[in-house]
C-alpha positions in Angstrom: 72.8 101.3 149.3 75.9 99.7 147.0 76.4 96.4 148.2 79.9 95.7 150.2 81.8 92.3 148.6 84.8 92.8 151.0 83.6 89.8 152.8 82.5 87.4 149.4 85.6 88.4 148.2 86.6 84.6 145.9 83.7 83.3 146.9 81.2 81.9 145.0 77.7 84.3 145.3 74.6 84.0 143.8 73.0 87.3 143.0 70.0 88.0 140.7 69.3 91.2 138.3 69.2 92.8 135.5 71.1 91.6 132.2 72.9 94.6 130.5 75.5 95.6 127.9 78.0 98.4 128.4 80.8 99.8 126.1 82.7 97.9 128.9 81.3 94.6 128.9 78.3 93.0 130.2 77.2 94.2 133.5 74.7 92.9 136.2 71.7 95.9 137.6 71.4 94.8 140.9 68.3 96.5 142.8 67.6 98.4 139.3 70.7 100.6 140.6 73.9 99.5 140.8 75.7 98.1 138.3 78.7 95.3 138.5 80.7 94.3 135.6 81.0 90.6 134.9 83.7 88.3 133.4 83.5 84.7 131.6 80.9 86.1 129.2 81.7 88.5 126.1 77.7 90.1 126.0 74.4 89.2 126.7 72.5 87.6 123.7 69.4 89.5 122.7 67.2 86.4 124.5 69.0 87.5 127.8 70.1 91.4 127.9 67.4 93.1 129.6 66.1 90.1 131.7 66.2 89.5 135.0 68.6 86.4 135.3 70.4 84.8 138.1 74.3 84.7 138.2 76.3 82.1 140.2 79.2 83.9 140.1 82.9 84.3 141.7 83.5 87.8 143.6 86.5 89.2 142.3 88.4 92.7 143.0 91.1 94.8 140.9 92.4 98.4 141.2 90.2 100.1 139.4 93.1 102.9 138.1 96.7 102.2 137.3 99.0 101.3 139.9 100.7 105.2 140.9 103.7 106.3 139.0 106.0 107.7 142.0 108.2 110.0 139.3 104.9 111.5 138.0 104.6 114.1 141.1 101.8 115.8 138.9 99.6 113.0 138.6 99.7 112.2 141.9 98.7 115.3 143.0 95.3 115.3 140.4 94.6 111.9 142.0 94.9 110.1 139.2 96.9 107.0 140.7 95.8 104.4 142.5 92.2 104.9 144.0 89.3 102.2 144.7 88.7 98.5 143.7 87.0 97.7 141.5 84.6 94.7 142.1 83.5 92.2 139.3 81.7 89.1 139.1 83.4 85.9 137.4 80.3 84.3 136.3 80.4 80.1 136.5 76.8 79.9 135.1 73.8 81.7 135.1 69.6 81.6 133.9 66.7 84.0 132.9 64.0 83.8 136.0 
């Protein structure tokens, strides 16, 4: 089950996982599963991407699609705009275990 951050929302959070690299940025494999990008870091280093580690980290949430564009009736009817938050985690520090 995909963790809900509604209530650690700016808070700080420590949460342990997997260190991996995305296209995106670095992300956090929590549970093996799901995934949660991460800010304050460019990439893991090849001594920490793959490891489990423990993040202290901020909780932090942005719209995960542009903001809709009300005189583009056509994508708003594909769905385009708007949509979910996206969560991330704004690491302060963090360790291999």
């Amino acid at each position: 089950m995909t963790r809900d951050w509604t209530r650690d929302e700016d808070q700080v959070v420590t949460v342990t996982g997997t260190a991996e690299n995305a296209k995106a940025g670095p992300l956090l494999l929590i549970d093996d599963t799901h995934p949660i990008f991460l800010t304050g870091i460019p990439e893991w280093d090849d001594d920490t991407a793959g490891k489990q580690i423990e993040v202290e980290a901020i909780v932090r949430r942005e719209p995960a699609l542009p903001a809709p564009d009300h005189a583009d009736e056509k994508e708003e009817k594909q769905g385009t705009a708007g949509g979910r938050d996206q969560w991330f985690l704004e690491v302060q520090s963090f360790r291999v275990i």
